[in-house]
C-alpha positions as YAML, in Angstrom:
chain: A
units: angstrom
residues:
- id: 1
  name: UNK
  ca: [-40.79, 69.48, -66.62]
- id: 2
  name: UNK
  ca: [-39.73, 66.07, -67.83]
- id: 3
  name: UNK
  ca: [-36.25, 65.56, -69.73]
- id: 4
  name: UNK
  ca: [-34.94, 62.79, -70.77]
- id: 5
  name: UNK
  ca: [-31.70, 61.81, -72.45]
- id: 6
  name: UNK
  ca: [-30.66, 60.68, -76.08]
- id: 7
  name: UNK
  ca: [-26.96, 59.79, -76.20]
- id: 8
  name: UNK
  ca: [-25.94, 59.01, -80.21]
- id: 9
  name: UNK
  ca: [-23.80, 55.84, -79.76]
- id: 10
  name: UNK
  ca: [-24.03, 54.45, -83.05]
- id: 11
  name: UNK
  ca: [-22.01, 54.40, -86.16]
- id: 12
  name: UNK
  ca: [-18.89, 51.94, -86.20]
- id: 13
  name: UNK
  ca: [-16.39, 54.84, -85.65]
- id: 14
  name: UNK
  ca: [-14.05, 54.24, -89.03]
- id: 15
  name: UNK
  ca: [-12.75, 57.46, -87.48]
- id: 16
  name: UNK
  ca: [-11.10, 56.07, -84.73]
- id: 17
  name: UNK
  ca: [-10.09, 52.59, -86.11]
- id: 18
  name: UNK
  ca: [-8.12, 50.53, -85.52]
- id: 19
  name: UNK
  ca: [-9.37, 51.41, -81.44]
- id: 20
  name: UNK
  ca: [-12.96, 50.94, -83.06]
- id: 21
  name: UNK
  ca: [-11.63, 47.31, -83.87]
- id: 22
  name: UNK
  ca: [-12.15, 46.27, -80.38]
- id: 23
  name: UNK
  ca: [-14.33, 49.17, -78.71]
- id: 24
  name: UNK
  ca: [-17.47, 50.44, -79.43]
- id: 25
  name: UNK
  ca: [-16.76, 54.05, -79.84]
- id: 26
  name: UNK
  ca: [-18.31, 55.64, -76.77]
- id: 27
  name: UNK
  ca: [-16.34, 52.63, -74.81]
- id: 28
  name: UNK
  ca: [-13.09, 54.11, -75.55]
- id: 29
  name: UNK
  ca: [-10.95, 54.74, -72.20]
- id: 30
  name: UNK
  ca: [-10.46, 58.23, -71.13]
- id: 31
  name: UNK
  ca: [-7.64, 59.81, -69.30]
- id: 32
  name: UNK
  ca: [-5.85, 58.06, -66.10]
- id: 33
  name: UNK
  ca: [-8.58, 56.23, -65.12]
- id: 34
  name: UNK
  ca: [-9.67, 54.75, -67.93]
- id: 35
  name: UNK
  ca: [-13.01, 55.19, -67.85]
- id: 36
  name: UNK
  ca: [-15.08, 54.36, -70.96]
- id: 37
  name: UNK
  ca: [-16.13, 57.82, -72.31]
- id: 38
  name: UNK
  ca: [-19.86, 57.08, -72.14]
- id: 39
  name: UNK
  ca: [-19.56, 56.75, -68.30]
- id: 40
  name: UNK
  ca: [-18.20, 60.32, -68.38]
- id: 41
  name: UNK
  ca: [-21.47, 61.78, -70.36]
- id: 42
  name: UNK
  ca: [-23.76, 59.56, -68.02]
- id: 43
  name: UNK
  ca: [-22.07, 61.30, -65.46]
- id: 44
  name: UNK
  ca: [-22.60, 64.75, -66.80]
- id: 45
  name: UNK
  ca: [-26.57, 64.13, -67.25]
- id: 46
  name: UNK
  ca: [-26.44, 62.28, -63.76]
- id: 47
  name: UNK
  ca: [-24.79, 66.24, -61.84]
- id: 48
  name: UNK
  ca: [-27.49, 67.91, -64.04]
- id: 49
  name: UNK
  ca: [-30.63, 65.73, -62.84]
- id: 50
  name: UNK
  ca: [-30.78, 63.26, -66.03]
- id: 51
  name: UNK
  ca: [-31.19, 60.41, -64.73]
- id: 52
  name: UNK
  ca: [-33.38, 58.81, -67.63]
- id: 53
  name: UNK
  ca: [-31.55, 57.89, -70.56]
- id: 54
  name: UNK
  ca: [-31.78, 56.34, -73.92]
- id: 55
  name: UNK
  ca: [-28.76, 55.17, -75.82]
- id: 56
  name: UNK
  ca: [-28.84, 54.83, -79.47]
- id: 57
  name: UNK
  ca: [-26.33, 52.24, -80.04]
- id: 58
  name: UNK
  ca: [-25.79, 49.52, -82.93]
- id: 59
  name: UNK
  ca: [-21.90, 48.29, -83.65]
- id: 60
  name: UNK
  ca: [-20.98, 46.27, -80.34]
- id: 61
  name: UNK
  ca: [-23.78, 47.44, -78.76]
- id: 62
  name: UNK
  ca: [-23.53, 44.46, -76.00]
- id: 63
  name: UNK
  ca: [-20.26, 46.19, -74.98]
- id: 64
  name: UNK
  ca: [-22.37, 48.92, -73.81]
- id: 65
  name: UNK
  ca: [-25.07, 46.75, -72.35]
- id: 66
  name: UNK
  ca: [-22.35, 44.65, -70.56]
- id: 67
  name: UNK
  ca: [-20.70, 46.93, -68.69]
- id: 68
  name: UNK
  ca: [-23.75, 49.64, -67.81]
- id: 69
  name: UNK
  ca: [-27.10, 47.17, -67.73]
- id: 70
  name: UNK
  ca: [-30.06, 49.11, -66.66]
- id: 71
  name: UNK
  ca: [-27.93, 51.91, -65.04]
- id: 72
  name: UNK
  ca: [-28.84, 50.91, -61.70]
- id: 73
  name: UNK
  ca: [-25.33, 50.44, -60.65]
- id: 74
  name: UNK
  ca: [-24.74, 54.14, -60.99]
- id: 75
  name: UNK
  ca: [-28.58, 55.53, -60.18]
- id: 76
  name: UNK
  ca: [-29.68, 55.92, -63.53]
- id: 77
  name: UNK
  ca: [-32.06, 54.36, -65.87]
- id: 78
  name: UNK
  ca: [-31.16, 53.39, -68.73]
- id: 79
  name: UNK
  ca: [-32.58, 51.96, -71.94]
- id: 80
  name: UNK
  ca: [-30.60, 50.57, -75.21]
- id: 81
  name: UNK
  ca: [-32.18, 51.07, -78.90]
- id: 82
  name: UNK
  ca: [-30.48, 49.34, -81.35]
- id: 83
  name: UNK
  ca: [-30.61, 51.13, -84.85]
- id: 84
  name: UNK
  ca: [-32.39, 50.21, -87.60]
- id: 85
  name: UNK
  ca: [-30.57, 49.66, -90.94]
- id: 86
  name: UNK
  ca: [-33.69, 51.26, -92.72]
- id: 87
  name: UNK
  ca: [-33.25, 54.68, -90.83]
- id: 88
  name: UNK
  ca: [-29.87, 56.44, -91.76]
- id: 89
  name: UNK
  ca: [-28.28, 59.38, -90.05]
- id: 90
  name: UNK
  ca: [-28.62, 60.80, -86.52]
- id: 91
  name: UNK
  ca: [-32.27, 62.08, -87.41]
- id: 92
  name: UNK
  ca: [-33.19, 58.27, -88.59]
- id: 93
  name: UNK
  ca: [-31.44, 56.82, -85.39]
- id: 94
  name: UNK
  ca: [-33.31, 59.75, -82.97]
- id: 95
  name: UNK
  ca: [-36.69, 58.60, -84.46]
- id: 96
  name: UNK
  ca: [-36.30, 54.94, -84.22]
- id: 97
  name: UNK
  ca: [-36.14, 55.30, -80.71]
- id: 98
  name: UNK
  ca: [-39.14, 57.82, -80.84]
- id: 99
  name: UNK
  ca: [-41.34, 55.48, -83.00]
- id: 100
  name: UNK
  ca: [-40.30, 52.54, -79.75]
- id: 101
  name: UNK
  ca: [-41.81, 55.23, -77.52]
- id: 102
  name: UNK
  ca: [-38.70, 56.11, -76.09]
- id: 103
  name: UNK
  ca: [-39.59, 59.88, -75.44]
- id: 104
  name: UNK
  ca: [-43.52, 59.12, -74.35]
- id: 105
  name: UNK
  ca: [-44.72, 61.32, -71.55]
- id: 106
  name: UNK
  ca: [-41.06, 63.57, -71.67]
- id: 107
  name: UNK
  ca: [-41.51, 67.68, -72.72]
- id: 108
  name: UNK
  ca: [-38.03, 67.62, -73.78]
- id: 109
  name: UNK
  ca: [-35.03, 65.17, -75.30]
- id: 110
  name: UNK
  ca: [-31.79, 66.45, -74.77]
- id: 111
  name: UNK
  ca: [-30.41, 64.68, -77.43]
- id: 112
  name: UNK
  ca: [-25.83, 64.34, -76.79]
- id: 113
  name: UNK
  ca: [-23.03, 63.08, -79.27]
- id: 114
  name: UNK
  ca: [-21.71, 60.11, -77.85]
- id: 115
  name: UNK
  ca: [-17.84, 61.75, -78.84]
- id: 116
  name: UNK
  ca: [-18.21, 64.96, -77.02]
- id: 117
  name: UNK
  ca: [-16.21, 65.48, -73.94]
- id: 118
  name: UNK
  ca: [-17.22, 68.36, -71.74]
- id: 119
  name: UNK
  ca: [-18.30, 69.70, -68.52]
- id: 120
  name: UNK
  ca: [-20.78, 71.86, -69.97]
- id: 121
  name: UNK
  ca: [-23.21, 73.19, -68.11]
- id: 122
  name: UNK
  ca: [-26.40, 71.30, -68.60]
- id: 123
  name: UNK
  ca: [-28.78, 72.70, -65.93]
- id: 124
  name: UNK
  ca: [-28.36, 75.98, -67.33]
- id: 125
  name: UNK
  ca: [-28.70, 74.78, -70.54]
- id: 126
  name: UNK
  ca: [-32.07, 73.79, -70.34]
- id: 127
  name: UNK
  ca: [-33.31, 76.53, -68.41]
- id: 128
  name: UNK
  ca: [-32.27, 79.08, -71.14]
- id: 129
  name: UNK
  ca: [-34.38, 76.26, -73.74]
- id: 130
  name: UNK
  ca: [-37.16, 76.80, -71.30]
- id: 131
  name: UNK
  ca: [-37.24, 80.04, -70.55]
- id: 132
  name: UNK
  ca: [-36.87, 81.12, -74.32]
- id: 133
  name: UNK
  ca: [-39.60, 78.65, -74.97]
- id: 134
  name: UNK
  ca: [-37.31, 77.14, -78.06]
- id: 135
  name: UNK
  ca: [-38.08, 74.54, -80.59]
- id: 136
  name: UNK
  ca: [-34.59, 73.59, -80.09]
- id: 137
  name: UNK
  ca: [-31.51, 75.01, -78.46]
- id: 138
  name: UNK
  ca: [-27.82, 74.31, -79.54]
- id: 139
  name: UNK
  ca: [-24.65, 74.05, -77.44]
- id: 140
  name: UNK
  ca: [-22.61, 77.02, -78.95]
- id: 141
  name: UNK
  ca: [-18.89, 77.57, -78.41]
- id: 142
  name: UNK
  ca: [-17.50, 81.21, -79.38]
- id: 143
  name: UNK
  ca: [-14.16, 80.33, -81.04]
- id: 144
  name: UNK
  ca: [-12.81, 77.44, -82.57]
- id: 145
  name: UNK
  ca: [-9.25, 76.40, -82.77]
- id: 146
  name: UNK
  ca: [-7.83, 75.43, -86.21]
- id: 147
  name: UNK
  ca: [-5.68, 71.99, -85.43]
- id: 148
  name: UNK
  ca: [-3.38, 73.68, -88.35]
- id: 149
  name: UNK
  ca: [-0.71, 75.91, -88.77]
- id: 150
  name: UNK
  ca: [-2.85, 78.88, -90.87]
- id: 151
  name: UNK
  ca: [-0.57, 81.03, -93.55]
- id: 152
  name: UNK
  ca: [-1.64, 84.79, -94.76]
- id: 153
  name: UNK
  ca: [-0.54, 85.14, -98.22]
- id: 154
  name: UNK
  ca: [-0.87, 88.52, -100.31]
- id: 155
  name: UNK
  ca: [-0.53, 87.17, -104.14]
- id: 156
  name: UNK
  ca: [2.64, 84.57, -103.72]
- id: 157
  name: UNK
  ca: [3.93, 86.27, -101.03]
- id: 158
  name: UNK
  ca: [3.74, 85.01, -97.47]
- id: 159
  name: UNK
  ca: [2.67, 87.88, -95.14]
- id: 160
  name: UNK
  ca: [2.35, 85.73, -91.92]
- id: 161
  name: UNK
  ca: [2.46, 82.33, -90.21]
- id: 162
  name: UNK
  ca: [-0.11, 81.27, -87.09]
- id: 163
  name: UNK
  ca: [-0.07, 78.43, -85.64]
- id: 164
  name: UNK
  ca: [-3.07, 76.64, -84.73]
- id: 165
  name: UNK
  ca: [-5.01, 80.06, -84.52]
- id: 166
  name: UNK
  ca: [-8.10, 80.82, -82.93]
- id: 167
  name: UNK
  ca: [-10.29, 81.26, -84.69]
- id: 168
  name: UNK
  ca: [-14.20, 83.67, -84.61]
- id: 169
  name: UNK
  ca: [-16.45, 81.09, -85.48]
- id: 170
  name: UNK
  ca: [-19.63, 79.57, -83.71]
- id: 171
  name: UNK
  ca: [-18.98, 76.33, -83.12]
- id: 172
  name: UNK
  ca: [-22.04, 73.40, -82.52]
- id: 173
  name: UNK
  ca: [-20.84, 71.32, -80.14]
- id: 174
  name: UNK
  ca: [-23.29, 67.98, -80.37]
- id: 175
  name: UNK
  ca: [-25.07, 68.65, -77.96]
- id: 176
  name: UNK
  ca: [-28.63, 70.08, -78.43]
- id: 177
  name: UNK
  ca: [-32.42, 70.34, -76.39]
- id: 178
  name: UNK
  ca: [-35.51, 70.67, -78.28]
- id: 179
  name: UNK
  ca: [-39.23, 69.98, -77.42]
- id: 180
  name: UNK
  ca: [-40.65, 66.52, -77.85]
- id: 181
  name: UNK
  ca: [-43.22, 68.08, -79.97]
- id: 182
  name: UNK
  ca: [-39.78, 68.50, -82.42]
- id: 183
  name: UNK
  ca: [-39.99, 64.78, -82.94]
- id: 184
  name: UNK
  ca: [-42.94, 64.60, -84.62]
- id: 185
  name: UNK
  ca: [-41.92, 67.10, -87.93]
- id: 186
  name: UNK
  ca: [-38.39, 65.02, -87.62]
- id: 187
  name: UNK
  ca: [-40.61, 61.41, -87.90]
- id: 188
  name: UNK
  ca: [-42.23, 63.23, -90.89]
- id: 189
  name: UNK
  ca: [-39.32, 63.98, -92.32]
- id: 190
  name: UNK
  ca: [-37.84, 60.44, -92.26]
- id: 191
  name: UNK
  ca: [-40.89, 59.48, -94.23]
- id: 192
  name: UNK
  ca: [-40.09, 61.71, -96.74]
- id: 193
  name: UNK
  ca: [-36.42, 60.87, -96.96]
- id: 194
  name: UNK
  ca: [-37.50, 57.39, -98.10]
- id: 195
  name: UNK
  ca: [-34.93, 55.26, -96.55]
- id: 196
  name: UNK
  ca: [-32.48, 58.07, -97.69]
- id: 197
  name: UNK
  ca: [-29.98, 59.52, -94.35]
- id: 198
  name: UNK
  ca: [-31.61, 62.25, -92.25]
- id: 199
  name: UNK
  ca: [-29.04, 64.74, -90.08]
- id: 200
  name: UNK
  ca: [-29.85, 66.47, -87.35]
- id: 201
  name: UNK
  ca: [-27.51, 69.26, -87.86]
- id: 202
  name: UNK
  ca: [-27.76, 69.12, -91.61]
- id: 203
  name: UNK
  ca: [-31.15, 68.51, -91.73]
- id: 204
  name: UNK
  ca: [-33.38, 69.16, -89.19]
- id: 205
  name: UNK
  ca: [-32.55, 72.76, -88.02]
- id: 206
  name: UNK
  ca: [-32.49, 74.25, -91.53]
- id: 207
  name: UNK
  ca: [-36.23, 72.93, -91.62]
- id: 208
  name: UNK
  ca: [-37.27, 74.52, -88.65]
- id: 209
  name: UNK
  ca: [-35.74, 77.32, -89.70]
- id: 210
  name: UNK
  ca: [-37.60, 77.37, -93.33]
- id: 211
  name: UNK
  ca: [-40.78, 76.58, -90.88]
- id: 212
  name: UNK
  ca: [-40.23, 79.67, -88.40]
- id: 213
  name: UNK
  ca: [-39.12, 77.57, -85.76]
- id: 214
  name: UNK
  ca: [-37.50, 79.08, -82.55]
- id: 215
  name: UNK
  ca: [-34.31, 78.32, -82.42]
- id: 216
  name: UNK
  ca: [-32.05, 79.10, -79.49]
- id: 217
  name: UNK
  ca: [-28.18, 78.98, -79.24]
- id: 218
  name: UNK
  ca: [-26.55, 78.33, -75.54]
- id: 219
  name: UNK
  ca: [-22.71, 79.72, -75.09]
- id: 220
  name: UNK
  ca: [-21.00, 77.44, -73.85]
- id: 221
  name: UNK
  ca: [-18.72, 78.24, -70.74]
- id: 222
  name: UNK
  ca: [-16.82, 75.47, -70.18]
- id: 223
  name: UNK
  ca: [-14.75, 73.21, -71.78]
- id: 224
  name: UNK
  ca: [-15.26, 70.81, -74.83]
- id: 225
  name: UNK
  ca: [-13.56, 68.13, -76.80]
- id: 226
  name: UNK
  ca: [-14.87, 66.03, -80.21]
- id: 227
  name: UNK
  ca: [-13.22, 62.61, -79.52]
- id: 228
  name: UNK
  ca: [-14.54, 61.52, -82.24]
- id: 229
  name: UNK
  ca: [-11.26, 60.44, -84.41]
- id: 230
  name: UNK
  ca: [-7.99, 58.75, -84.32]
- id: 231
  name: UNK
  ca: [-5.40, 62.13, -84.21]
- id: 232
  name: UNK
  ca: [-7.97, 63.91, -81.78]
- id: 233
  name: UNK
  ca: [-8.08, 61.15, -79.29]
- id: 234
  name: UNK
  ca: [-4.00, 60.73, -79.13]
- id: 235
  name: UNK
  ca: [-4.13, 64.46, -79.06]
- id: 236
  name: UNK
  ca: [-6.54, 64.45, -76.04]
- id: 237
  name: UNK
  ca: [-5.04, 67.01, -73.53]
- id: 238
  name: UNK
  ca: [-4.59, 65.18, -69.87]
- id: 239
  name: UNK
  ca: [-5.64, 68.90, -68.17]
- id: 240
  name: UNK
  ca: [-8.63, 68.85, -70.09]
- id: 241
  name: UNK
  ca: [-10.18, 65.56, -68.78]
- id: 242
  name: UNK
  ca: [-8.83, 66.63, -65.44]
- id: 243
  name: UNK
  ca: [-11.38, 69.88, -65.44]
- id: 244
  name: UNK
  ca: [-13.87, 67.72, -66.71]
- id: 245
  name: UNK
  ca: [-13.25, 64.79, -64.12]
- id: 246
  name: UNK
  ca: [-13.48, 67.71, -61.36]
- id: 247
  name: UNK
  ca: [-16.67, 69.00, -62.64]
- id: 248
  name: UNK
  ca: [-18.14, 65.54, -62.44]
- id: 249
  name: UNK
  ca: [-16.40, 65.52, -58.76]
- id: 250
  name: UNK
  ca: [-14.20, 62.51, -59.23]
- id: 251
  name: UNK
  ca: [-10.83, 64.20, -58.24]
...
């Protein structure tokens, strides 16, 4: 079984501005070390046997060239796509890599948000997508916590406060595996669309679904974290990236 890597590292992260001023998003330092948070996803594929990579990149993409190259520095191989203009959302940006022949001779993409923190287990991941024999399988998380303080009411009365609750949702986390056959109803797709944005989330997995697809969720065991905005990055919990950095084996 061949797997290869698509990390999303595009978009000019208005999110995390001003940072995104001077960084490209995924090059944003992490934790006590500083480390750009891309090199902590290459290092997650890397424990998990990824060592083939494609990085979808266009804002300050040479940031990301500049500091990584080819990957050989850290035993990886890696390969930069810039997008194209003409091919909106993370479905156009996934297939303008495909269309370079970035996924040729590969049975699956495993296909990673470039703002996701986490040490989530990616070995097991894709042997539940294999042994399910999945179209595509999604990183779940069981719970989500509400970054708000959430108020029962009954009428104008306040029953009861909680703060930042729990709550029993299934979350998505960005990170998701699906057969490189997928690719080819997601290229068709972004013909349709006509130069109009394509989603994965949004747009690909209700299709499959509408298609009879088999579609696979993974729970998520570990930890998580969307850096993907200004509040959530100051907010970033120093005990989180420590799990994460122990996972990865650097402490």
């Amino acid at each position: 079984m061949r797997v290869k890597a698509f990390v999303l590292c595009g978009g000019k992260g208005k999110r995390l501005r001003p940072l995104t001023y001077y960084f490209q998003k995924v090059m944003i330092p992490i934790g006590s070390s500083q480390k750009p948070l891309l090199e902590y996803i290459l290092a997650l594929l890397k424990k998990h046997g990824i060592n083939e990579v494609t990085l979808l990149a266009g804002y300050k993409h040479e940031q990301i060239e500049n500091y990584f190259g080819d990957g050989s520095k850290i035993g990886m191989k890696l390969s930069i796509v810039v997008d194209d203009p003409n091919l909106g959302g993370t479905g156009g940006a996934v297939i303008n890599a495909y269309r370079r022949g970035e996924a040729e001779g590969y049975d699956h993409i495993l296909i990673y948000y470039g703002d996701i923190l986490s040490n989530t287990n990616l070995s097991e991941m894709l042997k539940h997508h294999v042994s399910t024999n999945a179209d595509l399988t999604l990183a779940i998380s069981q719970g989500y916590r509400v970054e708000v303080g959430v108020v029962d009411l009954d009428g104008t009365w306040i029953r009861g406060v909680r703060e930042k609750p729990m709550i029993n949702l299934n979350v998505g986390i960005g990170i998701l595996a699906v057969k490189a056959k997928v690719l080819e109803l997601l290229d068709q797709m972004v013909r349709e669309a006509g130069g109009r944005s394509v989603d994965l989330m949004g747009d690909l997995l209700p299709r499959l679904l509408e298609g009879g697809g088999r579609l696979a969720a993974y729970i998520v065991k570990g930890v998580w974290y969307d850096v993907g905005s200004v509040d959530r990055y100051e907010k970033l919990d120093p005990s989180l990236v420590k799990k994460i950095e122990e996972h990865l084996g650097w402490v």
